[in-house]
N, C-alpha and C positions, 0 to 999 in steps of 0.2 A: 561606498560599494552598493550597488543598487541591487536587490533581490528581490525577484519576482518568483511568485509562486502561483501556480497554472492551474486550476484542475478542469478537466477532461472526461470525459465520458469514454470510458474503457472503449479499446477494439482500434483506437489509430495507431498506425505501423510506428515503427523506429523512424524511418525515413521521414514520414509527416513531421515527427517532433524535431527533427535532428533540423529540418528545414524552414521550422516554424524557430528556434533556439536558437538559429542563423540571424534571422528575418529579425526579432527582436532585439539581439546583440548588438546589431545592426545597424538599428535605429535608436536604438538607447544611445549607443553612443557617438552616432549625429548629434543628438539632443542635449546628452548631459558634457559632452565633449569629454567621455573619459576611457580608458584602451579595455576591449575587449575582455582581458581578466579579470577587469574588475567587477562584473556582469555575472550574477547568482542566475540560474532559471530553476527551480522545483518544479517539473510534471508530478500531478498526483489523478492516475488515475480512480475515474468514480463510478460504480454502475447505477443503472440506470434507475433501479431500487431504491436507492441511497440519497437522490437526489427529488426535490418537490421544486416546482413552481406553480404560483397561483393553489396553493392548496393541493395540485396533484401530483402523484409520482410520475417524473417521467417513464416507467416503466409501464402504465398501464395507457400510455396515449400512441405505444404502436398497435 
């Protein structure tokens, strides 16, 4: 069973994920040749605070 876990930057709609949760499904199971059900996704969204790269918040490079 393949589970993937996503995290995200708060603020993308239902639809974005619902279409990105397709997209992946998708393709996982191109790849691992296994059905659909078998396929975990966890969205977690994250703000912008919350997360650093290179030593900065992404919250302070808007």
């Amino acid at each position: 069973m393949p589970a993937m876990h996503i995290k995200l930057f708060e603020g993308r709609s239902r639809e974005k994920k619902r279409e990105l949760a397709e997209a992946l499904t998708r393709e996982t199971c191109r790849v691992l040749g296994c059905a659909p059900d078998a396929v975990d996704i966890i969205f977690e969204d994250v703000r912008k605070e919350d997360w650093a790269t290179a030593g900065k918040l992404w919250s302070d490079r808007d």
